[in-house]
N, CA, C and O atoms as a DFTB+ gen file, in Angstrom:
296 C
 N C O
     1  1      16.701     -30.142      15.346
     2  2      15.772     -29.259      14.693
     3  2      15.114     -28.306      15.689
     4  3      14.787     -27.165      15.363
     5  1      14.925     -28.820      16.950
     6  2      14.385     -27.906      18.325
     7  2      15.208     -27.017      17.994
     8  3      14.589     -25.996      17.695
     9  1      16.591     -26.862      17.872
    10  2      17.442     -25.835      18.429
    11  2      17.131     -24.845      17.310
    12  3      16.917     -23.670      17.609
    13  1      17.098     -25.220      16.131
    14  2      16.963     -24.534      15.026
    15  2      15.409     -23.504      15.124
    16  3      15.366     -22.283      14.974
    17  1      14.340     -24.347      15.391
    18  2      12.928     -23.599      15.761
    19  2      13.255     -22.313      16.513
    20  3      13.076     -21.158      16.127
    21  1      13.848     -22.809      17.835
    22  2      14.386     -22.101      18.865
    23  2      14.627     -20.509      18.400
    24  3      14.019     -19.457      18.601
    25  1      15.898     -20.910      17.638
    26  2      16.893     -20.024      17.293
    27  2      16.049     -18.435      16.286
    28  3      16.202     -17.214      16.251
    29  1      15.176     -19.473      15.633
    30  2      14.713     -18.827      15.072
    31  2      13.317     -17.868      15.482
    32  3      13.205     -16.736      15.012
    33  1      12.462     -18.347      16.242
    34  2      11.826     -17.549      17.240
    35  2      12.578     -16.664      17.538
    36  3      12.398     -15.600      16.947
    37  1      13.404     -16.718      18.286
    38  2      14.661     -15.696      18.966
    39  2      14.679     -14.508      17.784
    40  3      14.350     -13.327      17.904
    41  1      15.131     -15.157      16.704
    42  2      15.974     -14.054      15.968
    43  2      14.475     -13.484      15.376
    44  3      14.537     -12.403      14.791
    45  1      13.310     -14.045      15.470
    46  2      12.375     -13.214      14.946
    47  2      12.089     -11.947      15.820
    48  3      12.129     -10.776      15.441
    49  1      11.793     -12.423      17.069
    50  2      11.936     -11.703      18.626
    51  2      12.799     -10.429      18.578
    52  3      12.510      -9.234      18.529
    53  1      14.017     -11.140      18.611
    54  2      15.077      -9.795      18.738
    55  2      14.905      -8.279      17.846
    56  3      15.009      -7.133      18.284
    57  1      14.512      -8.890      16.016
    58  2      14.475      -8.144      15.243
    59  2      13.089      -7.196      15.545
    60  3      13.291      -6.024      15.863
    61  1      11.675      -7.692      15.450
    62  2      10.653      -7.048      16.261
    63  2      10.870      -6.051      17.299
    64  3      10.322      -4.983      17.569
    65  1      11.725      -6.640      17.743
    66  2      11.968      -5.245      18.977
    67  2      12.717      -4.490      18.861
    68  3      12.372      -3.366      19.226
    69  1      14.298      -4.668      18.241
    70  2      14.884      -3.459      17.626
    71  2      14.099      -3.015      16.779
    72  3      14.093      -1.789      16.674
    73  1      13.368      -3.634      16.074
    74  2      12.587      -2.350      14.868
    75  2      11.305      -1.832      15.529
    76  3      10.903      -0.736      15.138
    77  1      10.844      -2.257      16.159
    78  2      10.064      -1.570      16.807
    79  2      10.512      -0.351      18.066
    80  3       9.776       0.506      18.556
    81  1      11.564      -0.552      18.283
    82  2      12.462       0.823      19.179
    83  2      12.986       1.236      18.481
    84  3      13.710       2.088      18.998
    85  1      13.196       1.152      16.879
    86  2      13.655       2.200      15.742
    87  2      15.562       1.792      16.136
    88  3      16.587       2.454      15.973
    89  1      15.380       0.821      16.529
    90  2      17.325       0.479      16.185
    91  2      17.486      -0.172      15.517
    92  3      18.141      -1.086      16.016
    93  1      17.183      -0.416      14.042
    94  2      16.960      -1.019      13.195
    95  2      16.678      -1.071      11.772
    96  3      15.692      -1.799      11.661
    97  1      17.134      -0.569      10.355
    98  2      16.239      -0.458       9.540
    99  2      15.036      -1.279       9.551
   100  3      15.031      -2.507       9.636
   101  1      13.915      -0.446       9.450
   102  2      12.712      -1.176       9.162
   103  2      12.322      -2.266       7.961
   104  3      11.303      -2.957       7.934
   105  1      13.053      -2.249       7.291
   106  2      13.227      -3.434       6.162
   107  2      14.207      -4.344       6.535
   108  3      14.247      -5.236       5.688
   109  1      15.141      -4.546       7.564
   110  2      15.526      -6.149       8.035
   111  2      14.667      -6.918       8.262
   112  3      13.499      -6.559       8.120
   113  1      14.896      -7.853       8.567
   114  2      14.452      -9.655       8.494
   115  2      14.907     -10.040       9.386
   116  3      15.901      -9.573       9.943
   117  1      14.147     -11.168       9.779
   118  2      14.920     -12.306      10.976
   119  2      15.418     -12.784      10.269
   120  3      16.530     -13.111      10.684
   121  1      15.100     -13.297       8.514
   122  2      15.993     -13.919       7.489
   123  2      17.306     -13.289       7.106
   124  3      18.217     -14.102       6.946
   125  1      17.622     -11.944       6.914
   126  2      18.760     -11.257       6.889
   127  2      19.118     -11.344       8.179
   128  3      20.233     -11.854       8.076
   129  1      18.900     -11.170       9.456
   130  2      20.096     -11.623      10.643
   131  2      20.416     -12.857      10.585
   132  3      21.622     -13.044      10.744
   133  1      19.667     -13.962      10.383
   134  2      19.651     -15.134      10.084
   135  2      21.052     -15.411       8.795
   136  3      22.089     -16.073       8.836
   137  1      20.535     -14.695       7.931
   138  2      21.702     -15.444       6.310
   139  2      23.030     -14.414       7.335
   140  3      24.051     -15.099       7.395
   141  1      23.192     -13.235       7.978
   142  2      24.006     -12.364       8.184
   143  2      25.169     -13.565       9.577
   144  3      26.360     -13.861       9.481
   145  1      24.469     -13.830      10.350
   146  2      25.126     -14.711      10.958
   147  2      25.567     -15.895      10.491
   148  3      26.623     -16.286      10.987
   149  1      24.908     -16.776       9.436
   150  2      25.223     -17.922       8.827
   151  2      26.436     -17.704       7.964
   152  3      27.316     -18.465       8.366
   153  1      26.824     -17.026       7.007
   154  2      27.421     -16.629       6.628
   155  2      28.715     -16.103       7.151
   156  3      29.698     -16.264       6.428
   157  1      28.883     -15.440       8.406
   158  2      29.779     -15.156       9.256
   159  2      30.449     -15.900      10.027
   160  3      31.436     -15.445      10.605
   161  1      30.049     -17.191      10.191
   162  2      30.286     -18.205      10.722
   163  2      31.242     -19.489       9.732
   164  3      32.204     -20.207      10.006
   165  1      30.382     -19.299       8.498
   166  2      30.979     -19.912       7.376
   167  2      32.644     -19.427       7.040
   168  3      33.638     -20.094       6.754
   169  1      32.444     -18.064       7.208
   170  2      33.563     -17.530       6.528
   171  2      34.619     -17.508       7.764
   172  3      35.784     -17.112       7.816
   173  1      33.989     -17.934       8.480
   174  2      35.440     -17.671       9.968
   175  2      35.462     -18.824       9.889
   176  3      36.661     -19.097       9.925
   177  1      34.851     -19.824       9.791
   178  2      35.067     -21.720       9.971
   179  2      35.890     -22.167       8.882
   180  3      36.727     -23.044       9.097
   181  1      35.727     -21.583       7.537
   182  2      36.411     -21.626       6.184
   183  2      37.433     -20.797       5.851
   184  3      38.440     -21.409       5.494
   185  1      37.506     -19.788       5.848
   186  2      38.541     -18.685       5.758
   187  2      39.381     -18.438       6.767
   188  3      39.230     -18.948       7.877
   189  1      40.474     -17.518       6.425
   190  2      41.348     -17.126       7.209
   191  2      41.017     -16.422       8.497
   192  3      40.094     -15.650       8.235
   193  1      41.328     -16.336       9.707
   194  2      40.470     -15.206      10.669
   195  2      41.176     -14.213      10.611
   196  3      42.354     -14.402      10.308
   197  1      40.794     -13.061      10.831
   198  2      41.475     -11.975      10.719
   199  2      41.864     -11.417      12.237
   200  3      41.269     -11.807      13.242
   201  1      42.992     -10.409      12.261
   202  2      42.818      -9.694      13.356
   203  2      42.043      -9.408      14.081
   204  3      41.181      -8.794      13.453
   205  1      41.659      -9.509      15.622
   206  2      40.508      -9.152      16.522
   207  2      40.391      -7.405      16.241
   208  3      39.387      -6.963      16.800
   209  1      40.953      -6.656      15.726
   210  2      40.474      -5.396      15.138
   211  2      39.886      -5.278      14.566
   212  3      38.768      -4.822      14.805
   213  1      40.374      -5.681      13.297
   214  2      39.922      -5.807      11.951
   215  2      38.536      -6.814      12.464
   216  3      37.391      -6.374      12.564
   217  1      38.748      -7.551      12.612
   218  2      36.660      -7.821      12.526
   219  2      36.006      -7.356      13.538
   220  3      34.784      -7.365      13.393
   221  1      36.502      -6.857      14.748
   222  2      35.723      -5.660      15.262
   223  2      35.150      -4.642      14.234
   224  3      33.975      -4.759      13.885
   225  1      35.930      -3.654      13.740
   226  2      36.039      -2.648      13.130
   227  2      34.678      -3.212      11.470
   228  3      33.835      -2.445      11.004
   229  1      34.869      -4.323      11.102
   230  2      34.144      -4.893       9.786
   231  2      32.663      -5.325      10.658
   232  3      31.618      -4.963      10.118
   233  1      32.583      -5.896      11.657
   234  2      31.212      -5.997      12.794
   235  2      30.645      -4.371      12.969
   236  3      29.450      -4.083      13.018
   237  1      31.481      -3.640      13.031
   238  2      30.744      -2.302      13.016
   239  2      29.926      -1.740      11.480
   240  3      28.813      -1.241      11.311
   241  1      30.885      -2.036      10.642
   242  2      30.387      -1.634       9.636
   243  2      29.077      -1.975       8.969
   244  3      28.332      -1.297       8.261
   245  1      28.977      -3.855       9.619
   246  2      27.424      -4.472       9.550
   247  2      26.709      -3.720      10.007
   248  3      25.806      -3.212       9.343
   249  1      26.938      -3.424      11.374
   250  2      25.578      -3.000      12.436
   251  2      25.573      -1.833      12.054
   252  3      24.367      -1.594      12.007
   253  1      26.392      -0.409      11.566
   254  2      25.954       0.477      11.052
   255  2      25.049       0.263       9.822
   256  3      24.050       0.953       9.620
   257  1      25.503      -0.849       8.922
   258  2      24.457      -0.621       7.543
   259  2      23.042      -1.323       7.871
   260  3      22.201      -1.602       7.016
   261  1      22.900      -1.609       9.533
   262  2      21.398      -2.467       9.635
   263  2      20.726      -1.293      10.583
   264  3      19.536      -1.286      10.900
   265  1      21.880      -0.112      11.055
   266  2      21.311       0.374      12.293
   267  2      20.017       1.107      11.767
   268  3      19.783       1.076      10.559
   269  1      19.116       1.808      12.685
   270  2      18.055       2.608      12.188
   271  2      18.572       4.361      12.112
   272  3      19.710       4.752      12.374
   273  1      17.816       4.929      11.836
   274  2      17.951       6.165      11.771
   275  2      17.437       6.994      12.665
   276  3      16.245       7.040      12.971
   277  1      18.257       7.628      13.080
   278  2      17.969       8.816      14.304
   279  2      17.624      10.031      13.824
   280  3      18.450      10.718      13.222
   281  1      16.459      10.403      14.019
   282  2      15.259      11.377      13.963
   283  2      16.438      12.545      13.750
   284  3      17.377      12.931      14.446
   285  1      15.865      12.945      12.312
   286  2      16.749      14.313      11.564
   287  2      17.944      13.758      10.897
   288  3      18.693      14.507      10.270
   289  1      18.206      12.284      11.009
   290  2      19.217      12.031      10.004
   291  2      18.554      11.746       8.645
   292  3      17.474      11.267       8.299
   293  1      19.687      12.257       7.988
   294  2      19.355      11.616       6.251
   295  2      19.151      10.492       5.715
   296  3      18.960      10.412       4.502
């Protein structure tokens, strides 16, 4: 359960500071990085793995839909 406390400090930590340096939508969660990794883990432990491209390329597509917005974007 330590590790779990741990983990989770951390991921509160991490998110605070990307959103506070604006790399981040301001409406993430340590709970959405949290379910976002749990979930990712599930599905690679359970499912098929895919090509090291292909989930490169699908890892981008996360971090673009969490990234923040750069001053003058839409």
């Amino acid at each position: 359960m330590e590790i779990c406390r741990v983990g989770s400090v951390a991921n509160e930590e991490f998110v605070e500071a990307a959103r506070a340096g604006g790399a981040q939508r301001p409406e993430f969660t340590a709970g959405d990085l949290h379910a976002l990794v749990r979930d990712n883990a599930l599905a690679l432990k359970h499912g098929e793995r895919p090509p090291r491209d292909d989930y490169d390329r699908r890892t981008g597509y996360l971090l673009d839909g969490i990234r923040g917005r750069s001053p003058g974007t839409p």
